[in-house]
Structures are given as C-alpha cells and as structure tokens.
N, C-alpha and C positions, 0 to 999 in steps of 0.2 A: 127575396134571394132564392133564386135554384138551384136546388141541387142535382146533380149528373144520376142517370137513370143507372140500375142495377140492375141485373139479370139475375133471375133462379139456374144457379147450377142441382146437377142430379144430387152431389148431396143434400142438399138443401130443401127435396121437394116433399113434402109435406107439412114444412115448417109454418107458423104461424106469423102474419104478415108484421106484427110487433115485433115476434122475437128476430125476425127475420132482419128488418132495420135497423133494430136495436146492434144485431152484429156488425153491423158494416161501417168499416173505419173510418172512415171519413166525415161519419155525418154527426157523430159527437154526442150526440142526445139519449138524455135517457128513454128509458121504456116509457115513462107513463104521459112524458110528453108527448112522444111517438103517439101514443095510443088517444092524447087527445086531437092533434095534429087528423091521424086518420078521421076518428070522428067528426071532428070540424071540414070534411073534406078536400087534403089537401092531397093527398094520394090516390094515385092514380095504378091500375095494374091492367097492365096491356090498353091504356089509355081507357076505360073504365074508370072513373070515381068508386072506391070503393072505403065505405063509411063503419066496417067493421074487423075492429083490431084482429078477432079471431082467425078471420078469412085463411084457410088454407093453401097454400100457394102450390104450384106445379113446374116442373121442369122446365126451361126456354122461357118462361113469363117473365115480361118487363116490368120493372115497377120503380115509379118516380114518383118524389115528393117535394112541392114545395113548398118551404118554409116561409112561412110571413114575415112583414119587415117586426120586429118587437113593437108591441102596442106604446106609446108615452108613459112615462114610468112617473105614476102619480105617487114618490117619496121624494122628502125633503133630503138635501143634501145636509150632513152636521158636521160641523169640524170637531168632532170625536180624536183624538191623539191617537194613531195605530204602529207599530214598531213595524218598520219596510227595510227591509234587511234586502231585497233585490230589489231592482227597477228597472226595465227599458222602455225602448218603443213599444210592446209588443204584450209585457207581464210583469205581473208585481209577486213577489213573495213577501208575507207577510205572518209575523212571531206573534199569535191572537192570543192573547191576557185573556185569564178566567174571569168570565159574566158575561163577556160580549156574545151576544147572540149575532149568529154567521147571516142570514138573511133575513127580510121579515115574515110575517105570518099576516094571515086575517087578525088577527089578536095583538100583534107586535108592527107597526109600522115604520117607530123611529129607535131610534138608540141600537141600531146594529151596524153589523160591518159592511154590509152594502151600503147604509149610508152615508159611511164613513166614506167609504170608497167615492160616492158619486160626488161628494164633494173636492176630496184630491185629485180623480183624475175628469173631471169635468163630464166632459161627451165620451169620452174615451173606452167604455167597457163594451165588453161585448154583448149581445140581447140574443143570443143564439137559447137559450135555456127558458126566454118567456120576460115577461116584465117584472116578476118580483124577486128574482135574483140576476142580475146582470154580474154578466162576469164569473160568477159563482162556478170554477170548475171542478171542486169536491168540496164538503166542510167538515166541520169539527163542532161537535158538542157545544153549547154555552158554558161547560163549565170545564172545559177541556181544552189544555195549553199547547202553543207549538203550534204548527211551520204548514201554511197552508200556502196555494199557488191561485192566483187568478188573471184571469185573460181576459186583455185588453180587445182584441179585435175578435171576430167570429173564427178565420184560417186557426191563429195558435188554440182557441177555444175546443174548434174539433181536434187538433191534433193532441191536445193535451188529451182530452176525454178518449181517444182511440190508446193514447198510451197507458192508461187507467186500465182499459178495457183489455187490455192486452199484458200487464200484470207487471209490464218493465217499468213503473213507477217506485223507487225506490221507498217504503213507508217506514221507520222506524220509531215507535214509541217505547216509552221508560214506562212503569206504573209501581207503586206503591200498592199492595193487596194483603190483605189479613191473610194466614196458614201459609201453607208450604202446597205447592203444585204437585202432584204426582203424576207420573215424573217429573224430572225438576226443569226436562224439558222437552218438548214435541210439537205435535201437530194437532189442533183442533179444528174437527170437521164437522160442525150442526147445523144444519138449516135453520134462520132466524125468518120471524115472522111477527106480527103481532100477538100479542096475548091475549087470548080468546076473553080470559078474566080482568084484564084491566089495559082499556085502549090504549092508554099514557106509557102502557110498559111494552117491552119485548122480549122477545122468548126463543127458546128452542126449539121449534116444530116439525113437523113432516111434512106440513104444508107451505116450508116458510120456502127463500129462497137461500142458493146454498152458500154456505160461508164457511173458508177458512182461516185459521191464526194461527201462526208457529209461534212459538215460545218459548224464553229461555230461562231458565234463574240464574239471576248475576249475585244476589246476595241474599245470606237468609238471617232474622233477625230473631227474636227469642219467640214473636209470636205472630213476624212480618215478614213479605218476603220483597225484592227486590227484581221485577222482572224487566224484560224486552220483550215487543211483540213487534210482527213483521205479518203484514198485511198481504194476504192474497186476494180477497178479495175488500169490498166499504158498504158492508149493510149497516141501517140504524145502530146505534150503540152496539158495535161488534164485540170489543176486545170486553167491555163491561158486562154483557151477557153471556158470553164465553168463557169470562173468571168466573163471574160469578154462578152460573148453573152450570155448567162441565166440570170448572175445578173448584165447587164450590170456596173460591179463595176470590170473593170479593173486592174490588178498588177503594181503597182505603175513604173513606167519605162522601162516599159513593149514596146518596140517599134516597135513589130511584131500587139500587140492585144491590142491596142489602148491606151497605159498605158501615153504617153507625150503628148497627147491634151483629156484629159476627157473627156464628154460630162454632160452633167445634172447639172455641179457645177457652180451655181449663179456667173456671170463674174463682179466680184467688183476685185477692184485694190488688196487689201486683200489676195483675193483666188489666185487670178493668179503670184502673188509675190511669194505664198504659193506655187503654182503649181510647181513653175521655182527655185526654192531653193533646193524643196524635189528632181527633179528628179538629178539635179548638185549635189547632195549629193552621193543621190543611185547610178549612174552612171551603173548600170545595174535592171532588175526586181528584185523586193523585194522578191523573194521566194528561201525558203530555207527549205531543208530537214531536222529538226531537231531530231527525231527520229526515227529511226530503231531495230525493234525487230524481233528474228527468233528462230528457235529451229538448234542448230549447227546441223549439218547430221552428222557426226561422232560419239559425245557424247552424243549427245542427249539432252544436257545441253539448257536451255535458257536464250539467251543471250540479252539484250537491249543496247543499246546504246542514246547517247546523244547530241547534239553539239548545243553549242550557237549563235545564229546569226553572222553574219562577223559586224565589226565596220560600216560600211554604214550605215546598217540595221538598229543598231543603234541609229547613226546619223541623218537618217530619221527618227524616231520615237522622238529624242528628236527637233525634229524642230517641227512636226506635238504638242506633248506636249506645247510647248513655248506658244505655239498660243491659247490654254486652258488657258493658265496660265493667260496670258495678258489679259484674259477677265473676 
C-alpha cells in the first residue's frame, strides 16, 4: 500500500523524520511503528532510503513512505462472546468486560479481543498497525471497562487514528478512587513514561511523553470519590497514574497503582472494613470507558455512544452509599 508523499514546510524544518510522520493526518500510525517502518527501510527523503528515525529534516524535502501489505497474521480465531453495540461496513464498537486483554503480546497469543475480532469479522480488519493488532485503533486496559472503536478497512483506520491525534475524539470515563481530588476538579498535566524502578509500572516523568486528563468530582463518599475523566491525550495507564501519583487518590482496586492498600485514609476499623468490602466487590480497577464520540470517516455522520458501568461498578458504589446512609 502507498502512501501520498509529504513535503517539509518551514515550520516543520528541523523536525525529526518520526516525529514528523507521526503528525501527518492521514497516515494513522503510531510513532514506534513509523520508527520501525523507517528502519526496515521503507521511507524514502527526497528519494533517498533513509534508515534513521532521528534524521533531521529541512525545509522543501520530500518524504514518502511505504507501508507493507500486513505480514499473515499467525493468531487463531476464538469465538470469545464480545458485546458490539455499533457495526457496519467499515467499524465496529465494542462495550470490553473486565479481563479481556485488547491485543496479544509475545507472552498472550490467544484469549484476547483481536481474536475475538478475527473470528467475527473474518478477513475484514484492518493490518495498517502491523500483524499482532489488526484493527486495533486505540485500547483499554485488561482490566478496564467500556467503549472502544475498531476499524475494519485501513481508509477509516487512518482517519480514525488522525481524529485521536487531533483530540476531537470524544473520551469519557467514570472511575471509582480512594480520597477526595484537590480540587475536586481540573486539569492534569504530567508527562508519563516508564518507571525507571519497575518496567511493569508507569510513572510521572520528565522524560516521559506529555499527558493530559481533566477531571471532575461527581460524587464524594465518606472515604471515596466519584470522578469523570475526559482524555486529551492515550498514554499507557493515563487516568490511573494520574489519580494516583498527581492526586494521590488511587482507582479503587487498582493493584498495579496503589488502589488495595490506600494511603491517607484515617485507619478506624470502619474504613478498613470499608476498604476490604469495596475492593472483594470491584474485583478488578473501577475504570470504565463510558463514552465515545467520533465523526464516522466514511459518512461523516456523528456518532456517540454510551455504556453503563458493569454490575461491580455498581456494587461498589452502592457499598461506598450504605455507609452515607448509616450516618
């Protein structure tokens, strides 16, 4: 597949040849694909092969890249049950139940929602992202509910991903979190990165890339809080490294970023009953994608979506209430 050559305008010219691709609307891809793409030699600057992401770029330089057909996608199809709340020609939306792992890994080959997918939609996904996520145009956590979107052909696949990249994706999550936010509501700007101390986790850094999360409090509980978060940007576990190192107020069973031993909450027999109820309730973090809005790339039409918490979610929220009640 090819894609249409770009030109370096003046603002643009000292940019680096990844970050440079990675801006450009149409072509959908992340950066570190981009950046193996280059390496594997498929870009070209001013018809040059040029095999290093860093490469600095200059004013008037041409630069084209193309994309290989997707390699055969050596995963089994499984007829896994997935809740598809949209469908057409073109993209699916789909309400992901906590555990489903979104794509596979070296480590995870079967029991996730790509193979879920390749089973339902046959041939039909897109391989603009590589062979081990087809289709895959954002994800969500394993342990993280609500409302993801995937694309069916490569056309909606880039437009989708330039709508992402461009912030007019509608993102609306709920979460459940120990303490109270101060304030109860704003803007959170840390750059997230990996954790120098522990591979598995993520952090706050200066090195990381940059990340925002606005946030609101919808309800406050005696020792919980009730929030909304609204996505400006989708790094690794945003909104969970966000509560929980900026507002130190953890996602309630949360057991990567601190969600089953809180810190700050007054240790009476009470709270700690409270503590040990909610998270045997939740049995995974309390975050859930409840809204997603987009402009369809075919019709043009826009579309919103909806999805209610899972039962847990719930259930946690009527445990955290009880304890209002009784007071």
């Amino acid at each position: 597949m090819s894609i249409p050559e770009y030109r370096v305008e003046d603002d643009d010219s000292g940019i680096r040849l990844d970050s440079f691709l990675a801006l450009q609307e149409f072509l959908g891809l992340s950066r570190s694909y981009i950046s193996t793409l280059i390496r594997n030699g498929h870009v070209k600057v001013d018809g040059i092969t040029t095999v290093k992401p860093s490469t600095h770029l200059r004013s008037s330089q041409i630069v084209i890249v193309n994309v290989p057909d997707p390699e055969p996608i050596d995963l089994t199809p499984e007829n896994i049950p997935i809740d598809i709340v949209y469908e057409d020609a073109h993209l699916i939306v789909v309400d992901k139940h906590a555990g489903l792992v979104v794509h596979p890994t070296p480590s995870t080959r079967d029991g996730t929602l790509v193979n879920a997918l390749l089973h339902h939609c046959r041939d039909t996904l897109s391989g603009i992202s590589g062979d081990l996520r087809p289709g895959i145009v954002h994800r969500l956590d394993k342990d993280t509910t609500g409302l993801m979107m995937v694309a069916k052909d490569d056309e909606t696949h880039r437009h989708l991903s330039a709508q992402l990249a461009a912030r007019t994706v509608k993102r609306r999550y709920v979460a459940l979190c120990w303490g109270f936010p101060s304030p109860s509501q704003g803007r959170i700007d840390g750059p997230i990165g990996r954790d120098p101390y522990n591979r598995q986790k993520m952090t706050v850094i200066e090195s990381g890339r940059r990340a925002a999360t606005n946030y609101k409090t919808l309800k406050k509980y005696s020792i919980a809080s009730l929030i909304e978060c609204r996505l400006e940007t989708g790094r690794t576990h945003q909104i969970r490294v966000h509560m929980s190192v900026m507002k130190k107020c953890p996602i309630i069973s949360d057991s990567k970023y601190g969600g089953m031993s809180p810190k700050g909450i007054p240790s009476t027999v009470e709270n700690r009953e409270l503590v040990s109820d909610a998270i045997r309730l939740a049995g995974h973090q309390m975050l859930h994608a409840e809204t997603l809005g987009f402009t369809h790339p075919i019709t043009c039409e826009e579309l919103e979506f909806h999805s209610a918490p899972p039962i847990e979610f719930r259930l946690v929220q009527k445990k955290l209430d009880s304890v209002l009640q009784d007071k």
